[in-house]
C-alpha positions in Angstrom: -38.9 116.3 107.0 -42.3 115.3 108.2 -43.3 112.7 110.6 -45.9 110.1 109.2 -47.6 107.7 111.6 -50.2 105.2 111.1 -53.1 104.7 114.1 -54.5 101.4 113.3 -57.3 101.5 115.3 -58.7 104.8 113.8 -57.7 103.9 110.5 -55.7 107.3 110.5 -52.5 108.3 108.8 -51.4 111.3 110.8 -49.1 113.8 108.9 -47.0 116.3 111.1 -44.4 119.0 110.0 -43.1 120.5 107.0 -44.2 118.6 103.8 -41.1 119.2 101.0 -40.6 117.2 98.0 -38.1 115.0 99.9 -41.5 113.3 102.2 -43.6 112.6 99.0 -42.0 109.1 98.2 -42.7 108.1 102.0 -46.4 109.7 102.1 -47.0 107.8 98.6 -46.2 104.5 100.2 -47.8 105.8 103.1 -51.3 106.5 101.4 -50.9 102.6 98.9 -49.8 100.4 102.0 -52.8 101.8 104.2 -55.6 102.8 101.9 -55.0 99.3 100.1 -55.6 97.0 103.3 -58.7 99.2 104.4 -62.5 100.4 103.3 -61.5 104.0 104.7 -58.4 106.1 105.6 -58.2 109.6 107.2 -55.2 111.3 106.6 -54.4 113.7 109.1 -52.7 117.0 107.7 -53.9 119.5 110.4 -50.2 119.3 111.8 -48.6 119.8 108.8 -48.0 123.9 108.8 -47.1 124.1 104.5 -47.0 121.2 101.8 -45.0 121.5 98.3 -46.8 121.5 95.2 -44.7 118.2 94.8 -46.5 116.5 97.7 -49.4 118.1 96.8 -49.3 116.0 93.3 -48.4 113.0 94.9 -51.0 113.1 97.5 -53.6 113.6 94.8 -52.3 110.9 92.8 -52.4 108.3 95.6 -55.6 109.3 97.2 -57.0 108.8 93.4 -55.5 105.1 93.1 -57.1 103.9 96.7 -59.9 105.6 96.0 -60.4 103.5 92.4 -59.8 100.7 94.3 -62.7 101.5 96.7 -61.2 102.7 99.8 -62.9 106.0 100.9 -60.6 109.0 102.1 -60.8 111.6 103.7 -58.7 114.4 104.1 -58.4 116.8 107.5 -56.6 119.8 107.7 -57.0 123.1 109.0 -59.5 125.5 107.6 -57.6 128.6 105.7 -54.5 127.4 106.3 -51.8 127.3 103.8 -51.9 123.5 102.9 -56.1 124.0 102.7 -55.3 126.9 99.8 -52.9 124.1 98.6 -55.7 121.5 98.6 -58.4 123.8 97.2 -55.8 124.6 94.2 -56.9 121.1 92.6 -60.4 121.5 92.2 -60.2 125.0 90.2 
């Protein structure tokens, strides 16, 4: 299961670990709670070594809601790794 912490003061939400279908509830909240309260939100995937196609979905999905709602995200992981091919898969 991954770890998900919240660093106020960078406005970060820091992912770490495996990413299965059993974390997307908690990354969902996650992404409402803090994306809701803020103008901006970085969520931090670079310690997150592969991500379901379920979290995948659900990550899209809640970025999408903040974002209509007019908090900017932004999204960090590592460059060629699997969760960036995961990423990538939604804009082809």
């Amino acid at each position: 299961m991954a770890e998900i912490a919240f660093e106020r003061g960078l406005r970060r939400l820091r992912v770490a670990g495996p990413c299965t279908a059993r974390d997307s509830t908690a990354l969902r909240e996650a992404v409402d709670v803090h994306g809701r309260s803020a103008a901006r939100l970085t969520i931090d995937l670079t310690g997150v070594p592969s991500i379901s196609p379920e979290v995948v979905s659900v990550l899209a999905d809640s970025v999408g809601a903040v974002e209509a709602e007019g908090c900017r995200v932004t999204i960090v992981r590592k460059c060629s790794s699997d969760v960036d091919h995961a990423l990538r898969e939604l804009h082809r």
